[in-house]
N, C-alpha and C positions, 0 to 999 in steps of 0.2 A: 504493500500500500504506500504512495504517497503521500507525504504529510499533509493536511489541507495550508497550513501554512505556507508550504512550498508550492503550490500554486500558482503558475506564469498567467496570472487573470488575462493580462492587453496580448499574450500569445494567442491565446484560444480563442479569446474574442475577434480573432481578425481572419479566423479560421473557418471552413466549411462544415455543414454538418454532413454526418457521413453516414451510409447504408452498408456495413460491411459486410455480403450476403453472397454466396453463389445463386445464380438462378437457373432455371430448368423449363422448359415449355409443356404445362399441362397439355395442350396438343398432341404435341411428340409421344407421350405415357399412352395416353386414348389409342394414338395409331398402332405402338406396342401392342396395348393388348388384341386389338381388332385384328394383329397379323398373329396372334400368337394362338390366344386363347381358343377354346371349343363355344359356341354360340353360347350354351346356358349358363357358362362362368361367365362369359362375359357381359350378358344381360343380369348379371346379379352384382358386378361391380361396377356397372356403369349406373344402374339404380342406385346401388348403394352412393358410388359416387355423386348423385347429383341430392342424395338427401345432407349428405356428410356438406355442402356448401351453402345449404339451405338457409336463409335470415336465421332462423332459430336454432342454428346448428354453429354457424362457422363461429361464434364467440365465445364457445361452451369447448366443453373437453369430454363431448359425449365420448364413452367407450366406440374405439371402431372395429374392435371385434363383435361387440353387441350389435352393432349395425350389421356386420356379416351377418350373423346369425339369423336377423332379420328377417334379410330380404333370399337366406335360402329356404327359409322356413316357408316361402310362399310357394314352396317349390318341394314342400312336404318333406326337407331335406335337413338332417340335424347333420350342421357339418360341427359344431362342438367335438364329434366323435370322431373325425380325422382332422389333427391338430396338425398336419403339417402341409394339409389346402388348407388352414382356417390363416394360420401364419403369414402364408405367401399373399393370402388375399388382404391380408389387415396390412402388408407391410406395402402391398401398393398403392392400396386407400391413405394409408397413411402419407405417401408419395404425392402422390396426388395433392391433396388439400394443401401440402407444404406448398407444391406449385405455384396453388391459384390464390393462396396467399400472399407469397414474393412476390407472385407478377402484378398483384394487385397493388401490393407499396410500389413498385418499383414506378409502374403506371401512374399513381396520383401524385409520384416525383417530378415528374418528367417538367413541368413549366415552373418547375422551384432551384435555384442555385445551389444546390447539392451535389455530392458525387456517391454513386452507386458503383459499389469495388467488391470485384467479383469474376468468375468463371460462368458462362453458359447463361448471358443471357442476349443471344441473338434475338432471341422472338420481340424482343421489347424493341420497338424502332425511337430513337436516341435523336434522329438526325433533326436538326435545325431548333430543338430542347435546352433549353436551359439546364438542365441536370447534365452532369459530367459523369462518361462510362468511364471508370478504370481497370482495366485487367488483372486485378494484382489484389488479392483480400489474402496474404500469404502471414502468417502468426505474428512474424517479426516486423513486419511492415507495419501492420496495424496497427499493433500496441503501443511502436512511436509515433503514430498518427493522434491517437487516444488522447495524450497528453496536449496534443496541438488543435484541437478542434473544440467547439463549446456545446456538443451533445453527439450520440450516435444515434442511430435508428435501431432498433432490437426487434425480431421476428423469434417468438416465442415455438418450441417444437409444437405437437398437437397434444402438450399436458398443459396445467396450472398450478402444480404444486412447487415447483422450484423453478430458483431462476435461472434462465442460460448463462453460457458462458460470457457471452457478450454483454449482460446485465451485471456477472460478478469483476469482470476487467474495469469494467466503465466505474463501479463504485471504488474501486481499487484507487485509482488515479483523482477522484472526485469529478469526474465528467458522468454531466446529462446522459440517462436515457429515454429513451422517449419509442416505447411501446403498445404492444397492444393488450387488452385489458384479462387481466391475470387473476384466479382468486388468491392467494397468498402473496399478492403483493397488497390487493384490497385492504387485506387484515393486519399490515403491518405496516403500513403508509397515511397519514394523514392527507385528504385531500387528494390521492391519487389520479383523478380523472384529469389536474395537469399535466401528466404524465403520460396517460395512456387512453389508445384510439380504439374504436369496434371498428370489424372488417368490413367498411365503407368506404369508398373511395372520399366522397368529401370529409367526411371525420379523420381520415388519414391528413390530408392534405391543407386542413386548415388547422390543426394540433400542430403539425412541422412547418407550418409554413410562418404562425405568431415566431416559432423560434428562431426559425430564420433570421428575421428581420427586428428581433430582440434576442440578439445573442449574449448580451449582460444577463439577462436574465434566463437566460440557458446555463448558465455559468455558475447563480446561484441555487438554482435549481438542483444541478449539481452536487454542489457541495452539500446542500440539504442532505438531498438521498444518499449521501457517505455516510453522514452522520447520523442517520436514523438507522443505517441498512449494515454496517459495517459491523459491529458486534454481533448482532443477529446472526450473518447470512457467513460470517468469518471467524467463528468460537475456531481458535488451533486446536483445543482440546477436542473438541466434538468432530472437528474434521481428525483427528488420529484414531478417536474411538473408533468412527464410523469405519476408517479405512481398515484399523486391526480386524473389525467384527469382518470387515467382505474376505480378507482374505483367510481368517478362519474358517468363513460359510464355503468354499470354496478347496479348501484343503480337508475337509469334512466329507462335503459333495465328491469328492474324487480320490477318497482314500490315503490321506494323508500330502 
């Protein structure tokens, strides 16, 4: 962690806000499956898929195994019972909505002075945008980026119990993040909704877009979430337990 005192405030403030994200074209997944799959797999994740991005779906952290099960159930089929189609089908669904996700921040960027840093996102057209592509969201790169910018963009996986990694760098360094709406950060955040967007294009875009153009206060904002999130989300003690317990659960699991 950086000290919040050590702080280059007039650095960051003269800096962009940043998307550090691969992205991937739900497209391209769809056509995957359509070349792969057998008709009634694929009419059972393309259902599924289009409930999994539904208003009352895509903010939630409904189970997407349960969605499988669903929509084989109409089809008189209890796949619960072969876990290893139920896995491959939750892990595309899962794919999937990461997709239509990204593309959807990526897209309510596009006429804001930001840069989106990252691999695979041809599908997104860039050209004559105010948002700046960069190729490059590589570990080392970033993290001295972190320090020079007055918030990032965070894209949460398809859970809400813990934060990404992107959420625990940003508090680290005491830089903005500016995400999408989490239940544990709800409960642990005062005021959260300056913070965080529902997966809508204009809610996206006018949340990043105040910071944009108030990046002092991007800055304090910042620092705030360090100081409320840092003991919480960064006990050493609780991260040594947690890691002794896995790898005992694991040398248990596999005989020593």
């Amino acid at each position: 962690p950086l000290p919040i005192d050590e702080i280059d405030i007039d650095n960051k403030a003269a800096g962009k806000i940043i998307f550090p994200k691969n992205g991937n074209s739900p497209h391209q997944l769809i056509d995957y499956w359509k070349s792969t799959l057998p008709s009634k797999l694929l009419s059972v994740l393309i259902g599924a898929a289009e409930d999994s991005i539904s208003k009352d779906r895509i903010d939630t952290d409904y189970p997407l195994d349960d969605l499988i099960i669903e929509h084989f159930a109409r089809f008189n089929i209890d796949i619960s019972a072969e876990p290893a189609v139920l896995c491959f089908m939750v892990a595309q669904l899962d794919d999937y909505v990461r997709r239509i996700k990204s593309t959807m921040i990526a897209e309510a960027l596009l006429d804001l002075p930001v840069e989106i840093r990252g691999t695979s996102w041809e599908h997104v057209n860039f050209a004559g945008k105010k948002a700046t592509y960069v190729r490059n969201s590589s570990y080392a790169n970033t993290q001295a980026l972190i320090d020079r910018v007055p918030a990032i963009i965070d894209m949460s996986p398809n859970l809400q119990n813990a934060p990404h990694d992107r959420i625990c760098r940003a508090i680290g360094r005491g830089t903005a993040f500016l995400t999408n709406k989490q239940r544990f950060l709800e409960g642990l955040v005062p005021n959260s909704e300056r913070f965080m967007f529902s997966f809508e294009p204009k809610a996206i875009r006018d949340l990043i877009e105040y910071y944009v153009f108030n990046p002092r206060e991007a800055i304090d904002l910042g620092i705030g979430q360090a100081r409320l999130l840092r003991e919480p989300l960064f006990d050493e003690s609780r991260y040594g337990g947690t890691l002794k317990l896995a790898v005992q659960t694991v040398a248990l699991r596999y005989g020593g």
